[in-house]
C-alpha positions in Angstrom: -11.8 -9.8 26.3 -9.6 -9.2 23.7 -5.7 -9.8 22.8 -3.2 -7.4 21.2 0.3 -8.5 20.5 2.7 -6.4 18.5 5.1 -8.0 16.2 7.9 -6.5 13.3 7.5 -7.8 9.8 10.0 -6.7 6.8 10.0 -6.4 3.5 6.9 -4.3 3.1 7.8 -1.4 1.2 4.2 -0.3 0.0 0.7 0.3 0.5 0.6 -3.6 -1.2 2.5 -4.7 1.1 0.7 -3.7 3.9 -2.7 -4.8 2.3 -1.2 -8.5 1.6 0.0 -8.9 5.1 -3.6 -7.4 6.4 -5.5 -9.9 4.3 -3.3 -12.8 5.7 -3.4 -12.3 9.3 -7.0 -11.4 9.2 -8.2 -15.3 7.5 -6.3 -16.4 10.9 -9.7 -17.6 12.9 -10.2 -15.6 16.1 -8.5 -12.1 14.7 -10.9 -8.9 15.3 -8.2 -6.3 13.9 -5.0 -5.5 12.3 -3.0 -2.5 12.2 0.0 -2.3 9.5 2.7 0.5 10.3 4.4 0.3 7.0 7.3 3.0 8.1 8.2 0.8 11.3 6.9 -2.7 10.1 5.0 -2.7 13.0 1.8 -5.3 12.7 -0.2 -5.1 15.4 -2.9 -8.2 15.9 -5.8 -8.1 17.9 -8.1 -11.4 18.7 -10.4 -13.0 20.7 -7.6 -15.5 21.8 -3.9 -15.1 22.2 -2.3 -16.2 19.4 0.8 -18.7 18.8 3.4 -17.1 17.0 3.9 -19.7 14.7 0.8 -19.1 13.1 1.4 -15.3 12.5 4.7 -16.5 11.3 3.4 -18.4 8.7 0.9 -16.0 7.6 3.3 -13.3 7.2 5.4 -15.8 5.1 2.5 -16.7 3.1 2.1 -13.1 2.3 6.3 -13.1 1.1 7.5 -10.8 4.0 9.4 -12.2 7.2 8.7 -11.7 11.0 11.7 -10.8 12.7 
């Protein structure tokens, strides 16, 4: 069964954006699928597993946005 949680990134201000934070949450082990809302900031994660924030957190970072 799978996991969605919803979370609000910013920064992103184009498709570039969108695609950095994609790649980085996907290379999390466990993720099946990530949806980008670059209007709202929205990032939604699905995975097999919930997920601990922290690691989203740092992923985001990783990519140079913030999760707020």
């Amino acid at each position: 069964m799978s996991n969605t949680e919803t979370y609000t990134v910013t920064g992103m201000t184009c498709g570039h954006c969108v695609a950095s934070v994609t790649e980085e949450i996907q290379e999390i082990p466990g993720v099946e699928n990530v949806e980008v809302a670059l209007e709202t900031g929205a990032v939604s994660v699905t995975s097999r597993e919930p997920l601990d924030d922290t690691v989203i957190r740092s992923a985001v970072e990783e990519a140079g946005y913030q999760l707020t």
